[in-house]
C-alpha positions in Angstrom: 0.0 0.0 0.0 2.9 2.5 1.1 4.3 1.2 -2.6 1.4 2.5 -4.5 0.9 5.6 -2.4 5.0 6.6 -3.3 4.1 5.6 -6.7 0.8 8.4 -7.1 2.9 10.7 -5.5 5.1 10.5 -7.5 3.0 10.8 -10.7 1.1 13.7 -9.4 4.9 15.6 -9.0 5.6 14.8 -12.4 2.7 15.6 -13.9 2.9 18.9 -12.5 6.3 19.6 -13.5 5.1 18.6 -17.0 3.0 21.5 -17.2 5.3 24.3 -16.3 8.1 25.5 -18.2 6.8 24.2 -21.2 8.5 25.6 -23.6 11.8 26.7 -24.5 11.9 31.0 -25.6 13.8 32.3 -28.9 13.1 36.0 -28.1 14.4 38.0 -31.4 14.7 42.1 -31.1 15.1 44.2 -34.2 16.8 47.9 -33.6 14.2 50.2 -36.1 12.8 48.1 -37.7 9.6 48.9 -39.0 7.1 46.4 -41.1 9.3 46.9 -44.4 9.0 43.5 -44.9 7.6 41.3 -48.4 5.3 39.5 -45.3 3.6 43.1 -44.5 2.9 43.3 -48.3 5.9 45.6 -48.8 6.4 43.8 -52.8 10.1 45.4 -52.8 12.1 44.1 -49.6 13.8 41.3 -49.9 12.9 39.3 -46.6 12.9 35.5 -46.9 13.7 34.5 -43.6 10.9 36.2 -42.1 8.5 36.1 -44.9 9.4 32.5 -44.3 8.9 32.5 -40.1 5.5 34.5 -40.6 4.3 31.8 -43.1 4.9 29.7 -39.6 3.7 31.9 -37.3 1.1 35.0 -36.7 1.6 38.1 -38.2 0.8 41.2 -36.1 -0.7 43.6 -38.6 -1.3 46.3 -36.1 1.3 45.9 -33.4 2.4 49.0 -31.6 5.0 50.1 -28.6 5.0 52.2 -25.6 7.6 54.7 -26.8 9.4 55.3 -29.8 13.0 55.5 -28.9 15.0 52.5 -27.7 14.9 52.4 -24.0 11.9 53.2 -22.9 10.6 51.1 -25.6 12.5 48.0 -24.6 11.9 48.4 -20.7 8.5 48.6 -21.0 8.4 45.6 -23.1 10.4 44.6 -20.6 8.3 44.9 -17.4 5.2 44.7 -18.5 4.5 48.1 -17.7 2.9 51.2 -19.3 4.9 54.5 -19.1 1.3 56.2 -18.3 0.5 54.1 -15.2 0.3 55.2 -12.2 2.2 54.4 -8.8 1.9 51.0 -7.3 3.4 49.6 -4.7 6.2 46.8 -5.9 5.7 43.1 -4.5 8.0 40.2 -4.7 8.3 38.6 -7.7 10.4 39.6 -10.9 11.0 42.7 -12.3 12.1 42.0 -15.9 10.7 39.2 -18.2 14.2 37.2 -18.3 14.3 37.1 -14.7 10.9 35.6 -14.3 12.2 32.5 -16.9 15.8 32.6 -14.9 13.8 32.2 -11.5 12.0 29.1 -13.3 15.1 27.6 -13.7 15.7 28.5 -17.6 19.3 29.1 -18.4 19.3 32.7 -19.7 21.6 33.9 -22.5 21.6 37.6 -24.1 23.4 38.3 -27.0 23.5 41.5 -28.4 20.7 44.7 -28.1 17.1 43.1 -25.8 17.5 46.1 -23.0 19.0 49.4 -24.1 23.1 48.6 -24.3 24.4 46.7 -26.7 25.6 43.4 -24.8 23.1 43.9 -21.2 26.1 46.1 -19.3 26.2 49.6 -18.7 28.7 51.5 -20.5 28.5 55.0 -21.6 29.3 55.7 -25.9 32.3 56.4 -24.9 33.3 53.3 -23.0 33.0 54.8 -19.4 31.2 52.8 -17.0 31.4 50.3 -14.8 29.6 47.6 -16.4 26.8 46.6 -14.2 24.2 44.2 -15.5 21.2 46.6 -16.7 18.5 43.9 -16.0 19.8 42.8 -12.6 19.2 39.4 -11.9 18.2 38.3 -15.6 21.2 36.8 -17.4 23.2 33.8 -16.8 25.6 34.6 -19.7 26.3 38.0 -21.9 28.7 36.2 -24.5 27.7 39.2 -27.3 30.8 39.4 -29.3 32.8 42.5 -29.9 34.8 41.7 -32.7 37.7 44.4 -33.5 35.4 46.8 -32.7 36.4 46.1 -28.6 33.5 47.0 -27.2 29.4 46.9 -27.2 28.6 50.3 -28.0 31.7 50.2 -30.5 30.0 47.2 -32.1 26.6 48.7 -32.3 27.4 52.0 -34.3 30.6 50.2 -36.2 31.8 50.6 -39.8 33.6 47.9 -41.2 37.1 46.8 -40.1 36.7 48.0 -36.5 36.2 51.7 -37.1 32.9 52.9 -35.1 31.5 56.0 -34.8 32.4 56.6 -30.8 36.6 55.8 -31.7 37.0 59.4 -31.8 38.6 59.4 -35.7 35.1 61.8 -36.4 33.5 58.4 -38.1 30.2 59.7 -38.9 29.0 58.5 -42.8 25.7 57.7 -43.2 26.5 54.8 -45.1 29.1 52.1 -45.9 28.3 48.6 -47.8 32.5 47.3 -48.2 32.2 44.3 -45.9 32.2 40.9 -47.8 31.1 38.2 -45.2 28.2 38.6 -42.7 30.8 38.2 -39.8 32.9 41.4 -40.7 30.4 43.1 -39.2 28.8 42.5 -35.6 25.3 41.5 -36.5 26.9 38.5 -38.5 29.4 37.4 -35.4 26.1 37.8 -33.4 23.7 34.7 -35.4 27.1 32.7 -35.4 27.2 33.4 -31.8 23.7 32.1 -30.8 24.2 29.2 -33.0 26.4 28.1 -30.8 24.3 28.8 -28.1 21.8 26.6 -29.2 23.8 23.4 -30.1 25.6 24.0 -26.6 21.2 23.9 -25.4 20.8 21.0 -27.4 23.5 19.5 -25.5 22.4 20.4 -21.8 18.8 19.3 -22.8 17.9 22.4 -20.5 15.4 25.2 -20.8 16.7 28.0 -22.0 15.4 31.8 -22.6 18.1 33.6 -25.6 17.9 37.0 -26.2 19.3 38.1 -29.4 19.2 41.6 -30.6 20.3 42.5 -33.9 21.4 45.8 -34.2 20.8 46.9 -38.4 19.0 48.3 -39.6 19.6 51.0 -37.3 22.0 54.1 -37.7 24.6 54.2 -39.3 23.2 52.1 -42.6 25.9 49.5 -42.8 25.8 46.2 -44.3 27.9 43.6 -46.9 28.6 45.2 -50.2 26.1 42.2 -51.8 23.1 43.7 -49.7 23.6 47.2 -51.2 24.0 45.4 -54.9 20.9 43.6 -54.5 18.6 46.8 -54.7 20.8 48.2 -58.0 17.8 47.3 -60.1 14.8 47.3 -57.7 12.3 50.2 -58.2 12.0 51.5 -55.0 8.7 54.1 -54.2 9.0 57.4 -53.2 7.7 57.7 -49.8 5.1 61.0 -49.4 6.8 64.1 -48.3 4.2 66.3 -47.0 5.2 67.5 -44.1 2.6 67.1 -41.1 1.2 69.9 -39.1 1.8 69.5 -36.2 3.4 70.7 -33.3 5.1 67.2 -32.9 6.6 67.0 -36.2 10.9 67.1 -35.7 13.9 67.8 -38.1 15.4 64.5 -37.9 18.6 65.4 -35.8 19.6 61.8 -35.4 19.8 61.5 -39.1 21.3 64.2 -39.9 24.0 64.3 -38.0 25.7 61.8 -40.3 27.6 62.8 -43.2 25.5 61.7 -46.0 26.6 61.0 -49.6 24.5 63.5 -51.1 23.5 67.2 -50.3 21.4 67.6 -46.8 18.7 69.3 -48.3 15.7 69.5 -46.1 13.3 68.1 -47.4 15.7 65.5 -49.2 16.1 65.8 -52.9 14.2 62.8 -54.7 17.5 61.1 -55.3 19.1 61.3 -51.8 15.5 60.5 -50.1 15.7 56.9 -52.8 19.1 56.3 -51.6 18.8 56.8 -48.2 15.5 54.1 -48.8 17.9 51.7 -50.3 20.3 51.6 -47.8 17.8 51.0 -44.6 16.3 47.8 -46.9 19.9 46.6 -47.7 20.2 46.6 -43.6 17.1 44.6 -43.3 18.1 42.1 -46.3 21.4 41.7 -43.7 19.7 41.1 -40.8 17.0 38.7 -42.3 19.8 36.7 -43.3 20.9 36.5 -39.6 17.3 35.8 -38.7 17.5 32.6 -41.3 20.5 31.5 -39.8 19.6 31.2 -35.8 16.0 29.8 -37.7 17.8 26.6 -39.7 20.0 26.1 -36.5 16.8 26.1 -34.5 15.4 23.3 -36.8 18.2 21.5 -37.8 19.2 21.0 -33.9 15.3 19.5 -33.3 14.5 22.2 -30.9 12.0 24.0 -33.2 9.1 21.9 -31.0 10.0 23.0 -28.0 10.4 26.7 -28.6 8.4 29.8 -29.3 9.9 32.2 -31.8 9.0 35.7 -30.8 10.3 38.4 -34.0 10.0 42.0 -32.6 11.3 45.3 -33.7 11.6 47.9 -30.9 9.6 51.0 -32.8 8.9 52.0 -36.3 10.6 54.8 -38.6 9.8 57.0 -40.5 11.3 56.9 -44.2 10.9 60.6 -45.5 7.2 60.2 -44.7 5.9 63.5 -43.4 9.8 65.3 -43.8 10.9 63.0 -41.2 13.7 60.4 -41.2 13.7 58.5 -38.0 11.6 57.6 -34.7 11.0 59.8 -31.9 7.5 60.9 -33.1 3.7 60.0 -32.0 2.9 59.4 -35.5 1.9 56.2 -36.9 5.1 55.1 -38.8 6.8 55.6 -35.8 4.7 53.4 -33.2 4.1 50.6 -35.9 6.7 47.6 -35.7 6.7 44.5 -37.0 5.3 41.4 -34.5 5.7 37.9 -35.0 5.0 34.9 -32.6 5.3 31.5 -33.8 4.5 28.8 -31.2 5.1 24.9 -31.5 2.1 23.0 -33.4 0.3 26.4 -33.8 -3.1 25.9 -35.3 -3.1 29.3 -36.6 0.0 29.2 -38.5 0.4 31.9 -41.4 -2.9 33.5 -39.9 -2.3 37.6 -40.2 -4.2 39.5 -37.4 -5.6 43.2 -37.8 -6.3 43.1 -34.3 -4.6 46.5 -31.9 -2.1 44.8 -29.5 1.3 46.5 -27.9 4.7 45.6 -26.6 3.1 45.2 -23.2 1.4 42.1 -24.5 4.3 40.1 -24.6 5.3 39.2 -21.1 1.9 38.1 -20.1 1.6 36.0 -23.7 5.1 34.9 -22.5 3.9 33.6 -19.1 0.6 32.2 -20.7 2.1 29.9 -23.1 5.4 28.8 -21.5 3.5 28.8 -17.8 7.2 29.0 -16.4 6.8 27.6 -12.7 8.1 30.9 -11.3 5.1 33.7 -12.1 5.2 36.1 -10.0 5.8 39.9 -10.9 6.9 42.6 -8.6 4.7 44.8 -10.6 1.1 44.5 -12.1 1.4 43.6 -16.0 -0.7 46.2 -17.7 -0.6 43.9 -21.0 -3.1 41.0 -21.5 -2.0 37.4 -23.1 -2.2 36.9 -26.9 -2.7 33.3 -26.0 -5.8 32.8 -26.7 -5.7 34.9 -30.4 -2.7 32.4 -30.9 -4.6 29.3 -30.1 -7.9 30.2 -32.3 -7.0 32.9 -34.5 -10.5 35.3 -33.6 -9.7 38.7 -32.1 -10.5 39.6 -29.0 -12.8 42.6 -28.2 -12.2 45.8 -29.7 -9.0 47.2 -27.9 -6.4 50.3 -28.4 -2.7 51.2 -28.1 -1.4 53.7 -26.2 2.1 55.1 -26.5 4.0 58.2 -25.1 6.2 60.7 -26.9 7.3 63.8 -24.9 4.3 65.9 -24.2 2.5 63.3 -26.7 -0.4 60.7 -25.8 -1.1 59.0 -29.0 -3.8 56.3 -28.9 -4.3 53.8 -32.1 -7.7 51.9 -32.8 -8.5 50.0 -36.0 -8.9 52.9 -38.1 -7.7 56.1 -36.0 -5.0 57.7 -34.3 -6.0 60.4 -31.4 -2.9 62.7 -30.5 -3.5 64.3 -27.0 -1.2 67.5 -26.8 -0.7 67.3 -22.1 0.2 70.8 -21.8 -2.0 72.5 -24.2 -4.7 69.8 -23.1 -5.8 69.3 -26.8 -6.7 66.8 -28.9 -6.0 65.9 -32.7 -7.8 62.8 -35.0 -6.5 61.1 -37.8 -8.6 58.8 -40.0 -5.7 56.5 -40.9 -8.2 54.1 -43.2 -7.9 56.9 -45.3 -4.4 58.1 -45.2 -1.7 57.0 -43.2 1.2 59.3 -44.2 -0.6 62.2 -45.1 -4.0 62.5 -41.8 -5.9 65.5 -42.0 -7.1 66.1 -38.4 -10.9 65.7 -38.1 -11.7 66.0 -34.0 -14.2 69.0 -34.3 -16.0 66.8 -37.0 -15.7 63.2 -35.1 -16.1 64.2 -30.9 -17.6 60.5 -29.9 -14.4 59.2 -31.0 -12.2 62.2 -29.7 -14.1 61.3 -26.0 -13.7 57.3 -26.4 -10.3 57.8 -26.8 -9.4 60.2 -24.4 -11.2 58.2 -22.0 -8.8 55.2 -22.6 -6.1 57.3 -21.8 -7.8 58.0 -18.5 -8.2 54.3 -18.0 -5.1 53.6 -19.1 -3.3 55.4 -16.2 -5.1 53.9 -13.2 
């Protein structure tokens, strides 16, 4: 009897074990990337990989972040945690979304951009710093590779053959396609870098959580000469270059701080603006590439079944839409990025989703699917789980996005954007079903939706 007793125990331990930590986490960031991708209907990129990984997956059509600029973006992401809420008091549990997996028992590797620094320490451009872990408590190993270029911040704004815009030689071009392999430059060394990472996982048989965070296509535009060749005969289109009115519109002083090929006109001339369009898609042809490589590893090593594939670029930007080049706006190209989840044995695979979700989604959809047997947070997650969207495919309810830009509220439905001005306490519409690069505001003539939305900011913040 005492036998039979040890052996239900036993069972019932087992089978609970069996239903945490389910599955293993490939969590892929994307610096700037916006949906310029031939999976988002975008007939000119040159995408495979992800084309390929979306065909697999779900396709977030209308994904949006919390803040569009790098940090805040990622940290919220992150935590879980809006930049409008309001004060709560912190419990025990886990701050950041690695650390919840690490306190599982996952093993933990970053490599490469998933928090704001290149390689998950604190360092300064310049190198100063002392190199404490800027998730604390998250990562078992950092092993992001430097290269010649000696350090992370180096690596992330580097030219080819270990020049970088922070080595003080006044390294500031716009663009530079020289390099001839995909590891002369750091996002290359990177994919080889997590390949090895997963065949030392296949190894250990253990549960792991690997962030890798590509750095291209963000500034400066550098990439493989054969990246830059394959757009010499693609037509690519003009973007609209109407500038906006608003009081939100900027100059583009991250852009234009390089030293660009041709002439800094503002706007830029019709050839400049193609050129500068050609370069960004040569970066994303790059990193695709690097995508597809950590992708065939992934199957080729038999983990693909056990792991969810998360795809996520960290804010949109703007292409010479509106006069701007760059992020750092409330607008729509700058809040949109691309979102893809692929889960093992999906139902839904290849299904493409108009339904409004954000960043903050993720680290509850993270602890719905994976149910890691650590789940508590020391904050409230102000996200809800795509699980169930995943599992069936039908939208939930009618929901909205809300990020923050400055003195910029910006809330996205299905069809409009609302931009709430906090110090002048106004309000402007945009009917983006209409026009998405070129709104005319229409509050005075739409107030029910100016109120609905407004009042989700409201809600937002409680």
């Amino acid at each position: 009897m005492k036998q039979i007793m040890l052996l239900v125990l036993f069972m019932v331990v087992n089978s609970a074990q069996a239903q945490t930590n389910c599955y293993n986490v490939l969590f892929i960031a994307v610096d700037d990337l916006r949906p310029e991708l031939g999976c988002y209907g975008v007939e000119y990129a040159q995408t495979p990989n992800m084309d390929n990984l979306a065909s697999t997956g779900m396709l977030f059509n209308k994904h949006y972040v919390q803040v569009a600029t790098c940090h805040s973006s990622r940290l919220s992401m992150l935590t879980g945690r809006s930049p409008g809420a309001g004060r709560r008091k912190p419990q025990e549990g886990a701050r950041f979304m690695p650390e919840l997996f690490r306190r599982s028992g996952y093993h933990t590797t970053c490599i490469g951009k998933i928090s704001h620094s290149p390689d998950g320490r604190k360092f300064q451009y310049n190198g100063n710093g002392d190199g404490e872990m800027e998730l604390p408590k998250a990562w078992d190993s950092l092993p992001t590779p430097f290269g010649p270029w000696k350090r992370g911040w180096g690596a992330f704004f580097a030219y080819a053959d270990g020049k970088h815009r922070e080595d003080g030689e006044g390294h500031k071009d716009l663009m530079q396609f020289t390099a001839e392999q995909d590891s002369d430059l750091p996002d290359g060394m990177m994919a080889d870098t997590a390949v090895e990472t997963l065949r030392n996982y296949k190894d250990t048989g253990e549960r792991f959580f690997l962030g890798l965070g590509f750095f291209k296509p963000h500034l400066p535009f550098v990439a493989p000469k054969q990246d830059w060749e394959a757009f010499s005969e693609v037509e690519i289109p003009l973007p609209s270059q109407e500038k906006i009115d608003s009081e939100f519109w900027h100059r583009s002083g991250e852009f234009y701080k390089y030293q660009a090929p041709h002439e800094k006109t503002r706007p830029l001339s019709l050839e400049a603006t193609q050129q500068s369009r050609r370069a960004y898609l040569a970066c994303v042809r790059y990193t695709d590439r690097q995508v597809g490589k950590v992708l065939d590893a992934l199957k080729d090593l038999e983990l693909e079944q056990e792991t969810i594939v998360v795809l996520w670029g960290d804010h949109g930007w703007h292409l010479g839409e509106q006069e701007i080049w760059g992020k750092h706006s409330p607008f729509e190209r700058a809040n949109r990025s691309v979102l893809i989840i692929r889960t093992p044995g999906m139902k839904t695979a290849g299904v493409k989703t108009d339904a409004v979700v954000e960043s903050l989604d993720l680290f509850p959809t993270l602890i719905d699917l994976c149910r890691p047997a650590f789940s508590k947070t020391q904050n409230k997650l102000d996200g809800d789980s795509l699980g169930p969207l995943l599992r069936t495919g039908v939208s939930r309810e009618e929901d909205v996005a809300i990020s923050y830009w400055n003195d910029a509220i910006s809330v996205r439905d299905r069809n409009h954007r609302l931009v709430y001005n906090k110090k002048t306490k106004v309000s402007k519409l945009y009917d983006l079903s209409v026009d998405s690069d070129n709104p005319i505001d229409s509050a005075e003539e739409s107030p029910d939706i100016v109120n609905r939305l407004e009042a989700a900011i409201l809600e937002s913040s409680k």
